[in-house]
Phi, psi and omega in degrees: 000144184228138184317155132246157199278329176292359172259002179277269186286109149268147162320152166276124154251117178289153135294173170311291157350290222266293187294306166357282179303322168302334198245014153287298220268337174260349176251014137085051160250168196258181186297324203294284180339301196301267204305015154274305189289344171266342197034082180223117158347124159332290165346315197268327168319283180301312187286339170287316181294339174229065163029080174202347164226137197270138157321104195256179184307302199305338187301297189301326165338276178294333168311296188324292219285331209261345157244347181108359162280170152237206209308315195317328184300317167297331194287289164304340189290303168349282142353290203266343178269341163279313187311308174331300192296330195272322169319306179306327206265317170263146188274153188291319203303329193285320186310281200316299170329313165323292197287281198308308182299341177290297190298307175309339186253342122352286160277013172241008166255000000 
């Protein structure tokens, strides 16, 4: 079996959250302002911002219109900060079982 390198060094993948707040933060709006304008509970603003609430389609919507982006950008910053979280959590060793026991039942039809 050979290493890969990306489970030695994984990548910093932000969440959404993190890009949010930069971009709250430069255009000097507060959580309170941001959750008027999106018309979402203060609560939800924040729980996005500190990756404790998941970005949903309907979410992504509203971000888009509300910054000028579009959903999709939300969807993936997404995307990709659960798939991080989920790397961390799985083991390659386990991938690799996975995969073999696939190519054995492969090769046996």
């Amino acid at each position: 079996m050979t290493s890969n390198i990306n489970n030695l060094y994984p990548a910093y993948t932000p969440s959404p959250g993190e890009i949010l707040a930069l971009e709250l933060e430069s255009r000097h709006w507060s959580q309170r302002q941001f959750a008027a304008i999106l018309d979402k509970p203060v609560q939800s603003v924040n729980e996005i911002l500190h990756a404790k609430k998941q970005i949903t389609p309907e979410t992504a919507l509203r971000l888009a219109a509300a910054l000028g982006t579009s959903p999709e950008l939300w969807i993936n910053l997404e995307a990709d900060y659960r798939l991080s979280l989920a790397r961390q959590t799985v083991s390659q060793q386990l991938l690799n079982e996975i995969s073999e026991r696939s190519n054995l039942l492969v090769a046996a039809a």
